[in-house]
C-alpha positions in Angstrom: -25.1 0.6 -5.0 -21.4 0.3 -4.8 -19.6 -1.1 -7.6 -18.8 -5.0 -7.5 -15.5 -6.3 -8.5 -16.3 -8.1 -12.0 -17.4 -12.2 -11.6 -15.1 -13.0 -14.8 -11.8 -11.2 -12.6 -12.6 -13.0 -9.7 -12.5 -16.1 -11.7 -9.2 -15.0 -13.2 -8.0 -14.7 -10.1 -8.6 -18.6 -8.7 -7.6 -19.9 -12.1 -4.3 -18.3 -11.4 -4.1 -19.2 -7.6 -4.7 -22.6 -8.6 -2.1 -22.6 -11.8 0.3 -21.0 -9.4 -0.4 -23.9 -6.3 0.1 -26.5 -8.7 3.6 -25.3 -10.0 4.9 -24.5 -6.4 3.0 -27.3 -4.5 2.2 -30.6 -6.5 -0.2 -32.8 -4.8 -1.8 -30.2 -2.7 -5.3 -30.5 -1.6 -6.7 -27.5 0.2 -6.3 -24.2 0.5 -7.5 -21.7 3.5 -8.0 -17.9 3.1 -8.5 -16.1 6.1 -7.5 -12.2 6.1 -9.8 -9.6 4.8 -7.7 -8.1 1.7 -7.0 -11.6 0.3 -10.5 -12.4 1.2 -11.5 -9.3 -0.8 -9.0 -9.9 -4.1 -10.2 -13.1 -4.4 -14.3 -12.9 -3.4 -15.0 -9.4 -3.7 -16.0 -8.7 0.1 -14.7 -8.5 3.5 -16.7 -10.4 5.8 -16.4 -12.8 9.0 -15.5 -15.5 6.5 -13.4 -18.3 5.5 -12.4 -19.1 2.0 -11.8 -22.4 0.8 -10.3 -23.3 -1.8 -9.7 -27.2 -2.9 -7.8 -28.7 -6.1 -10.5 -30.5 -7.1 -13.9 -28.6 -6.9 -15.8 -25.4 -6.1 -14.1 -22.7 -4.4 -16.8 -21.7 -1.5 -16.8 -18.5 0.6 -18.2 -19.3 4.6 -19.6 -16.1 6.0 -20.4 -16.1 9.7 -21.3 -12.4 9.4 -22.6 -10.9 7.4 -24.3 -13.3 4.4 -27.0 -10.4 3.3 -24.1 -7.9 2.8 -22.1 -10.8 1.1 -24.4 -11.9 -0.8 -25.4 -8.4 -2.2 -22.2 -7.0 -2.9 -20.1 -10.1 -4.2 -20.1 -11.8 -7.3 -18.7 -14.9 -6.1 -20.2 -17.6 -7.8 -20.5 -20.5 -4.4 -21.3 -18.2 -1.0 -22.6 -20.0 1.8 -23.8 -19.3 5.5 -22.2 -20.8 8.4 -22.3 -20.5 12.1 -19.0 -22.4 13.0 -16.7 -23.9 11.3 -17.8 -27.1 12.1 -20.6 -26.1 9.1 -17.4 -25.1 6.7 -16.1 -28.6 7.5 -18.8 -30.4 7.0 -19.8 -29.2 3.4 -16.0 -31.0 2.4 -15.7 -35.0 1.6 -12.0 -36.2 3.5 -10.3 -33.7 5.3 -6.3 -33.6 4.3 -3.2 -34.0 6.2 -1.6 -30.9 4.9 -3.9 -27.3 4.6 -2.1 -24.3 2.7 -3.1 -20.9 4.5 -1.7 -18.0 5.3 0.8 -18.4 7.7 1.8 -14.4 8.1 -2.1 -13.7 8.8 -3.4 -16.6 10.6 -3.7 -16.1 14.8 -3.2 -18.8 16.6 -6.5 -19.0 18.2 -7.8 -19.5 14.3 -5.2 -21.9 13.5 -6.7 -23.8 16.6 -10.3 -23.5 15.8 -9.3 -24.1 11.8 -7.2 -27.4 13.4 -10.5 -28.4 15.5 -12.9 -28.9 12.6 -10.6 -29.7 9.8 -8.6 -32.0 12.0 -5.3 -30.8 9.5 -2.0 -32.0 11.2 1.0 -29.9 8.5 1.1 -26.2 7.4 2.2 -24.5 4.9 2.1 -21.1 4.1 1.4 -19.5 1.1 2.1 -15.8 1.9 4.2 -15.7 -0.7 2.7 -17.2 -3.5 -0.6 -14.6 -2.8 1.5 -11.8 -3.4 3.2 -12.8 -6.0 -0.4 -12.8 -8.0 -1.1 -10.0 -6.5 1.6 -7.9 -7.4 1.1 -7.8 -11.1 -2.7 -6.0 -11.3 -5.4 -6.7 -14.3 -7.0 -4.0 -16.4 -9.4 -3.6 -14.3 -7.3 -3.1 -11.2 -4.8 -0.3 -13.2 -8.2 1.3 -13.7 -9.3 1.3 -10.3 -5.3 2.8 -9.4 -6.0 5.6 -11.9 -9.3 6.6 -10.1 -7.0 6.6 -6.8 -4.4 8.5 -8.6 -6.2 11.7 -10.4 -7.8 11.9 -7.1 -4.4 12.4 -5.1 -3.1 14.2 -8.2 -6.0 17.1 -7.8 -6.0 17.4 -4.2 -2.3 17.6 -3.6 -1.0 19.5 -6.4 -4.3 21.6 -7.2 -6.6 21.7 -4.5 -4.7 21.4 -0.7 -2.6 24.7 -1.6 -5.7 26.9 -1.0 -6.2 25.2 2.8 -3.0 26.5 3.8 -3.1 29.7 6.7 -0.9 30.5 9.4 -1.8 29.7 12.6 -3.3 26.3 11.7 -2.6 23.2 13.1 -0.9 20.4 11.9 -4.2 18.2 12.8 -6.5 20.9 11.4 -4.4 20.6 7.7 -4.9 16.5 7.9 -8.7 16.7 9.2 -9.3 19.6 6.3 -7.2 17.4 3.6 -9.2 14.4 4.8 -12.5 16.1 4.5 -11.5 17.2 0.9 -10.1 13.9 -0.3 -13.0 12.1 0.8 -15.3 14.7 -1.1 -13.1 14.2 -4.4 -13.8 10.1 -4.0 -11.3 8.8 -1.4 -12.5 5.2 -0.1 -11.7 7.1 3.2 -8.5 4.5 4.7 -5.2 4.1 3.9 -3.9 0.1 4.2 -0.5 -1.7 4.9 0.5 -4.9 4.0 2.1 -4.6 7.4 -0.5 -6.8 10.0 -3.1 -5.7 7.7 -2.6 -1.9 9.4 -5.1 0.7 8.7 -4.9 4.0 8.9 -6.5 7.5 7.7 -3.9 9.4 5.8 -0.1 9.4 6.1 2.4 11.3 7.6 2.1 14.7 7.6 4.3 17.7 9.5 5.4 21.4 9.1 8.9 21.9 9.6 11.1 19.6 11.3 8.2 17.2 13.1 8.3 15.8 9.0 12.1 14.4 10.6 10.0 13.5 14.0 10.8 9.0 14.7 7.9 6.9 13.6 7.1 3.5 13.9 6.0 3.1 10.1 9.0 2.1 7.7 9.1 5.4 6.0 11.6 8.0 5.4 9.5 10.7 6.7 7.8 11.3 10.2 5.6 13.0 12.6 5.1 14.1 16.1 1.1 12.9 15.8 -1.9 13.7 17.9 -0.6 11.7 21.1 2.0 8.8 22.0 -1.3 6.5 21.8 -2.1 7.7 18.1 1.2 8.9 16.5 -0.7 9.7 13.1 -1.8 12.9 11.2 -0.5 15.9 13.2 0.0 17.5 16.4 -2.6 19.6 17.6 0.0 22.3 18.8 2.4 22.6 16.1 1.1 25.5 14.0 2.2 26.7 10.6 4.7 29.6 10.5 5.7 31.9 7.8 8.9 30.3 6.2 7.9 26.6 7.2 8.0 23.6 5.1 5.3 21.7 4.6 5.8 17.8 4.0 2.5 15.6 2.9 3.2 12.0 2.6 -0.4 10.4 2.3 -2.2 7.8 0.5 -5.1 7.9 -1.1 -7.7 5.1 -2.8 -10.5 4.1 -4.7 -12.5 1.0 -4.7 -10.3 -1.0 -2.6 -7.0 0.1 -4.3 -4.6 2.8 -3.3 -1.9 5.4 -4.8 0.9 7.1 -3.0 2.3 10.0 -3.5 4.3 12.6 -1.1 3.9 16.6 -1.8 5.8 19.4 -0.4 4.7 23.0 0.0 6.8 26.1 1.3 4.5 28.2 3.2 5.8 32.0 2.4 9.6 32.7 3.2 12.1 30.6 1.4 14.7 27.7 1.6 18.5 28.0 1.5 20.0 27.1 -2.0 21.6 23.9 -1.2 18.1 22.5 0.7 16.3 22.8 -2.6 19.4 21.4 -4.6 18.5 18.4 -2.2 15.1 18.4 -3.3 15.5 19.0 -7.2 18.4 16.0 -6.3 15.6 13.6 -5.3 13.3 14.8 -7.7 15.8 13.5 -10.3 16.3 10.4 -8.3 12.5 9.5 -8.9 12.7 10.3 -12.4 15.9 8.3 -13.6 14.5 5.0 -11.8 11.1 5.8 -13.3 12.7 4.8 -16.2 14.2 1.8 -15.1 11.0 0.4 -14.6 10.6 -1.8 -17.3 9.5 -5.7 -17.4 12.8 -7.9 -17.4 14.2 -5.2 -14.9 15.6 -6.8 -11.5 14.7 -4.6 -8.4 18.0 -5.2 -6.7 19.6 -4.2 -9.9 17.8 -0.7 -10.3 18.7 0.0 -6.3 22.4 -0.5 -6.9 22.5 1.3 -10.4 20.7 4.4 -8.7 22.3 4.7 -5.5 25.9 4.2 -7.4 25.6 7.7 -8.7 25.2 9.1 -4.9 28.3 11.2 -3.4 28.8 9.8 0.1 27.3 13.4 1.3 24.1 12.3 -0.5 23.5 9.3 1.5 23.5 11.3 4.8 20.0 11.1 6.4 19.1 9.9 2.6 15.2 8.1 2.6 15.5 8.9 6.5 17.5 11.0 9.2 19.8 10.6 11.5 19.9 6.5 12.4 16.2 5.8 11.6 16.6 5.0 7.8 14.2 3.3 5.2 16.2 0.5 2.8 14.5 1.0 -0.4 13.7 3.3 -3.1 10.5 2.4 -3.8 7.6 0.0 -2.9 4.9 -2.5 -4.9 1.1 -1.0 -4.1 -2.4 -1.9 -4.9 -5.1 -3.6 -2.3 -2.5 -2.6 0.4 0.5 0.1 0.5 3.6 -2.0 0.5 3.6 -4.9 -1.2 6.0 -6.3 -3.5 8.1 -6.0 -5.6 10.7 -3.7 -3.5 13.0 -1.2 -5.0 16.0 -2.9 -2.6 19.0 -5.3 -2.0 17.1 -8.6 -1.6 14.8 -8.4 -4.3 15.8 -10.3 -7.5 12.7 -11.4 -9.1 12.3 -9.5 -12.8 9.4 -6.7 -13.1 6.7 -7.7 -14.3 4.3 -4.9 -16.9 0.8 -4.7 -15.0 2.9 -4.3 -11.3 2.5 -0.8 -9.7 5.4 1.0 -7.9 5.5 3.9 -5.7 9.1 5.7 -5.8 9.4 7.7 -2.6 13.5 9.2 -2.6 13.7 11.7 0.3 15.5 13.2 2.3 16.0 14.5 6.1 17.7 18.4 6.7 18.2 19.3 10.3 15.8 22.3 11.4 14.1 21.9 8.0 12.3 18.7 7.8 11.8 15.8 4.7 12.3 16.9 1.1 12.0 14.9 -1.7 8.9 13.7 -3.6 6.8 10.4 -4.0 4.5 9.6 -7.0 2.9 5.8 -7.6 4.2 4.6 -11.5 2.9 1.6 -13.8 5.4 -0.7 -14.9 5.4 -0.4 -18.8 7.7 -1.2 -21.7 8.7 2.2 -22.2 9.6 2.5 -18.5 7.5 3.7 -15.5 4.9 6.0 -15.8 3.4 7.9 -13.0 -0.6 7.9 -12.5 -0.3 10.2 -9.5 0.9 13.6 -11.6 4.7 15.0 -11.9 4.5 18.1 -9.6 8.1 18.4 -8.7 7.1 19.7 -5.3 8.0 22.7 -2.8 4.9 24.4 -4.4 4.7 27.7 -2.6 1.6 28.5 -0.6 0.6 31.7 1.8 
C-alpha cells in the first residue's frame, strides 16, 4: 500500500487556508480547488475532482473519477461521488456572488461549467495566497524532501559515475540514470509549477549541447530527442574522451521533489580558467547558502551576491549568450519552482520550514554549463543542503 499523507496534516493544512482567506479576503464565502497538486496538498489524491471549500462548514472533495482510488488512498475526512457538477452544487445551501479559485490553473471551459452549476458572477484568484502556504513545508513534508534528497545525493554523486562509457548516447545516459533513480525510490516525474508541466528528468548534455536553447527557464540546456520532445538527450550525440558532462535533474519521493545539478569530466581535462569558473560558482552556492536564514529578504541576498561579481563574471552567468535565467535560486517541494525566488522582485522575508534550490552556473563556449545545484532548508543557522555537497566535475572514464 502506498503511504497516505497524514489526516491531522491535511487538517493543518485547511485550518491555515482558511486563517490565511480570512486575513486577505474578509467576508468570503467559497473557495474552489481545481488543479491536481493543490488538490493533492490539500486532500491527499489526484483525481477528476473538485474541492470545495466554504467559510462556514465541511470542506468536501467531488471525485468524478476515480472514488475507489480516492477513497483508498486519501485521508480526507468528507469525500463524495459525483457525476457532474450539478451533484457538487447541489450538496451546498445558497450559492455566492463571488467564488475564490484558482485563476492561473482554471481553463475556461471549467470556469464555464464551474459558472453553470454554481451560477457565481465575480472571481478572484487565489494563486497567490496557495503558494504562499505552500512555500513554508511541515515536518512531515521536510521528511518526505530528505527521502527525495539522499536519493539524488547517492545516484549522482555515488552511483551514475560507474554508467559512464564512451560511445554512449546522451539518451542512453538519461534512460540508464532513469532506470537507476527509479530503482533507488524515485516517484518516477519531475513537476513544474509552470502549467503544472511534467517531465521525466532534467536537462542533461555532454559537451556543448549542456549550452544548447531550451524552452525551460533554466541556465542549462539540451539538444533533446527531437524538436517535438526537446528533453533528456540526443540520441546521436555520444560521449568523447575529454567531454563534459552536465546533469541537471530532479528527483522525488512521495509527491515532493529535490534538485540538484552534477557535473562529471569524462577522461581528458579542462583548461585552468574553465574550472576557476566552476570552483567560482561552487562558492557562489555556498556564500548564499548561508544567507538563507528566516528574516532574510530574497531580493536582498540576489543583490548582496551578485555585487561581489567582476563584470567578466556576469558573461553567459546562469545562462549563455542572450538566453539567461534571472535568479539565483528557486522555492521547491510538490512542484520545482515555486516561491520564494532568489531574485529582484521578491521581498517577502524567508521563512525556516521553506526549501530552496541554489542553481549558480555558468555557460563556456565549446565546453558547455559548469556550476553546481543542490536543494537547502531554510534554518537559523543558514541553509543547509539535503541533496549532498559534491563540489562537482567528478572525473569518470
Amino acid at each position: 500500500m502506498h503511504v497516505k499523507v497524514p489526516q491531522s496534516e491535511l487538517d493543518a493544512r485547511i485550518r491555515l487556508f482558511r486563517a490565511r482567506m480570512e486575513i486577505r479576503h474578509p467576508g468570503w464565502e467559497l473557495a474552489v480547488i481545481s488543479s491536481k497538486v493543490n488538490l493533492y496538498y490539500f486532500t491527499g489524491t489526484i483525481q477528476d475532482s473538485v474541492l470545495l471549500i466554504p467559510a462556514d462548514g465541511d470542506a468536501v472533495l467531488w471525485v468524478r473519477r476515480s472514488f475507489t482510488r480516492a477513497t483508498d488512498e486519501s485521508l480526507f475526512p468528507q469525500i463524495r461521488s459525483m457525476t457532474s457538477y450539478r451533484d457538487a452544487a447541489g450538496g451546498m445551501g445558497d450559492k455566492p456572488e463571488t467564488v475564490h479559485l484558482e485563476s492561473d490553473k482554471v481553463t475556461i471551459t471549467l470556469l464555464e461549467r464551474l459558472r453553470k452549476y454554481f451560477a457565481f458572477t465575480k472571481i478572484v484568484g487565489i494563486d497567490g495566497l496557495v503558494g504562499e502556504i505552500r512555500s513554508v513545508k511541515s515536518r512531515y513534508e521536510i521528511e518526505q524532501m530528505k527521502r527525495a534528497g539522499e536519493i539524488h545525493r547517492r545516484v549522482l554523486e555515488e552511483l551514475a559515475p560507474r554508467l559512464f562509457r564512451e560511445g554512449m548516447s546522451e539518451a542512453e545516459f538519461s534512460s540508464e540514470i532513469y532506470t537507476m533513480m527509479i530503482r533507488e525510490g524515485h516517484h518516477g516525474i519531475v513537476r513544474f509549477g509552470i502549467s503544472e508541466a511534467e517531465i521525466v528528468l532534467g536537462l542533461i548534455g555532454f559537451g556543448d549541447s549542456s549550452i544548447y536553447p531550451t524552452y525551460l527557464d533554466s541556465p542549462g540546456g539540451t539538444a533533446g530527442l527531437c524538436p517535438a520532445v526537446p528533453l533528456l538527450g540526443s540520441r546521436t550525440r555520444k560521449l568523447r574522451r575529454g567531454d563534459l558532462v552536465f546533469c541537471d535533474i530532479g528527483c522525488g519521493y512521495n509527491g515532493y521533489h529535490t534538485d540538484k545539478t552534477m557535473t562529471y569530466l569524462f577522461g581528458g581535462s579542462l583548461p585552468d580558467e574553465v574550472v576557476d569558473i566552476h570552483r567560482r560558482c561552487v562558492e557562489v552556492q555556498d556564500a548564499t547558502s548561508h544567507l538563507l536564514c528566516p528574516g532574510a529578504i530574497p531580493s536582498e541576498i540576489y543583490e548582496t551576491i551578485t555585487g561581489t561579481f567582476d563584470p567578466a563574471f556576469f558573461e553567459n552567468f546562469m545562462g549563455y549568450g542572450t538566453r539567461r535565467a534571472e535568479f539565483l535560486g528557486h522555492g521547491i517541494g510538490l512542484e520545482i519552482a515555486e516561491n520564494p525566488v532568489i531574485a529582484r522582485g521578491f521581498d517577502e522575508p524567508l521563512q525556516e520550514g521553506m526549501v530552496i534550490a541554489l542553481e549558480p552556473k555558468k555557460g563556456i563556449r565549446g565546453i558547455g554549463m559548469v556550476g553546481t545545484e543542490n536543494t537547502f532548508l531554510v534554518t537559523a543557522s543558514g541553509g543547509k543542503s539535503i541533496t549532498g555537497c559534491h563540489s562537482g566535475l567528478i572525473r569518470v572514464g
